[in-house]
C-alpha positions in Angstrom: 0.0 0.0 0.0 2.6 2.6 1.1 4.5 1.6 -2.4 1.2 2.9 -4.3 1.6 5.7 -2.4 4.7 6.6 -2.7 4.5 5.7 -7.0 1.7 8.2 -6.8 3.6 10.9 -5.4 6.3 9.9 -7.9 4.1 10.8 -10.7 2.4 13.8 -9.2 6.2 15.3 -9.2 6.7 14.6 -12.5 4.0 15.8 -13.7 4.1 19.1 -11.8 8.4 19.0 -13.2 6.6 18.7 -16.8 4.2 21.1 -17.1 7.2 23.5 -15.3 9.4 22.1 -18.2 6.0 22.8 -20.8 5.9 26.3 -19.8 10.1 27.3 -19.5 10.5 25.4 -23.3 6.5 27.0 -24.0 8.5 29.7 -27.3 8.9 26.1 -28.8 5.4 25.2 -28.9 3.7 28.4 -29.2 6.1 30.6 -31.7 5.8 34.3 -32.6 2.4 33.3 -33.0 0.4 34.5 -30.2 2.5 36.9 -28.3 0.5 37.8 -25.1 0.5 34.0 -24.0 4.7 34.4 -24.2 4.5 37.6 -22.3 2.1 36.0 -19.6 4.1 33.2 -19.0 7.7 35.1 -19.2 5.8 37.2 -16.0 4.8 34.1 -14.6 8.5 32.8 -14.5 10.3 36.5 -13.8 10.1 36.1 -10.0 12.7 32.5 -10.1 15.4 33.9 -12.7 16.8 37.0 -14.0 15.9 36.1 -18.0 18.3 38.0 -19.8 18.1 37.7 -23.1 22.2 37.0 -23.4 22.1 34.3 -21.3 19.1 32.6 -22.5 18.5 30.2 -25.3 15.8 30.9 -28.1 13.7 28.8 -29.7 11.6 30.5 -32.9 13.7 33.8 -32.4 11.9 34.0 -29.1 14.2 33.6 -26.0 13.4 30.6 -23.5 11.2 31.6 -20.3 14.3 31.1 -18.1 17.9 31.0 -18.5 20.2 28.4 -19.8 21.3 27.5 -16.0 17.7 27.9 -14.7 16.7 25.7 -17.8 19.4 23.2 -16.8 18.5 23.2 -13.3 14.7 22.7 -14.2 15.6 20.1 -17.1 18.0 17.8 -14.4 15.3 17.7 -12.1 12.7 16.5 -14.8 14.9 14.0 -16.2 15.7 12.7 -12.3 12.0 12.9 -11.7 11.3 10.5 -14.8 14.1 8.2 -13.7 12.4 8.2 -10.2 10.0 6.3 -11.8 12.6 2.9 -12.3 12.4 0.5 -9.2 15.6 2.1 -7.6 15.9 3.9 -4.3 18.4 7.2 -4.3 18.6 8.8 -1.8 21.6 12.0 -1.1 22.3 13.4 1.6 23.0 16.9 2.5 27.0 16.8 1.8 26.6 15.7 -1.6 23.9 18.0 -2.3 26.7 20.5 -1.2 28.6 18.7 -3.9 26.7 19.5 -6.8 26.6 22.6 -6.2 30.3 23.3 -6.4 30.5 23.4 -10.7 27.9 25.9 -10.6 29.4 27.8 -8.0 33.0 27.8 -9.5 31.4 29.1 -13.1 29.6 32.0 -11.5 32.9 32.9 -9.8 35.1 32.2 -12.7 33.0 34.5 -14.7 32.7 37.3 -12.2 36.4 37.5 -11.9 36.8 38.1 -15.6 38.4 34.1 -16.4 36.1 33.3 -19.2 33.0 34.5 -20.8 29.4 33.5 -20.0 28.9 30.3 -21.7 24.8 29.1 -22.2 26.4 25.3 -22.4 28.1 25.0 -19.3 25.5 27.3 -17.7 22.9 24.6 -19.0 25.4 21.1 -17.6 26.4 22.9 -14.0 22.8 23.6 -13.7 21.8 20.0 -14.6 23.8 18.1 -12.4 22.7 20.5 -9.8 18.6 20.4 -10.4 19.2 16.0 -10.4 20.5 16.5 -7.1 18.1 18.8 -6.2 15.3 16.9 -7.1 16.4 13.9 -5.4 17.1 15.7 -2.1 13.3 17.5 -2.6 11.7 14.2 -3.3 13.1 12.4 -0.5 12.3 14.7 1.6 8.6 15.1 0.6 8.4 11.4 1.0 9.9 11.1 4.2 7.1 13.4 5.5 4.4 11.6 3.6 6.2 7.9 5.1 5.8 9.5 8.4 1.8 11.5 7.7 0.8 7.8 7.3 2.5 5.8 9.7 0.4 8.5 12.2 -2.5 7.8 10.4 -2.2 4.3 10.9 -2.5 3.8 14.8 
């Protein structure tokens, strides 16, 4: 029973991760064609990332809703949420989450202090292997709670 459970709350996060994923890559689908839906949704997303245009990437000459280590971040945690899916239990702890972080980290610095340019691509991989770890922290957290919501619900 708890196993349905915690499937169901496995597909709920993906789902939610996708339709996150549907709206950041949303220039893709919708094109120059109806602009006040692009401008709607870039709002939507303005509060979680900066979205400057020369760090984004574009799809039909429109720039993505996030940028490319936002859209990296996002896109690791839905391709972690659909391999959360596979009969495998990963877990990660706090350290490693820590761990992940570091490539990001190091680019932002390396490109504040003038050692290379911006670059969309490693933007897009640091903030991968960061939003995988991320999700799997998230998720194991959330289920930890939910493990526990129904063990009081039990007695």
């Amino acid at each position: 029973m708890l196993n349905k459970k915690v499937f169901s709350l496995k597909l709920i996060l993906l789902v939610g991760i996708i339709l996150w994923n549907i709206g950041i890559f949303s220039p893709c689908i919708f094109g120059k064609d109806n602009l006040f839906i692009y401008y709607l949704i870039k709002f939507f997303y303005s509060p979680v990332c900066h979205q400057k245009i020369e760090k984004s990437f574009t799809c039909n000459h429109l720039q993505l809703m996030v940028c490319a280590r936002c859209t990296g971040i996002y896109f690791g945690a839905m391709i972690t949420a659909i391999l959360n899916l596979l009969p495998v239990s990963v877990s990660i702890s706090k350290r490693l989450l820590f761990y992940s972080a570091i490539p990001m980290l190091v680019d932002v610095i390396l490109i504040n202090l003038g050692v290379y340019q911006y670059n969309k691509v490693i933007s897009f991989i640091t903030g991968n292997i960061f939003g995988a770890s991320v999700f799997i922290f998230i998720f194991e957290a959330i289920k930890d709670y939910f493990v526990e919501l129904t063990k009081e619900k039990d007695f």
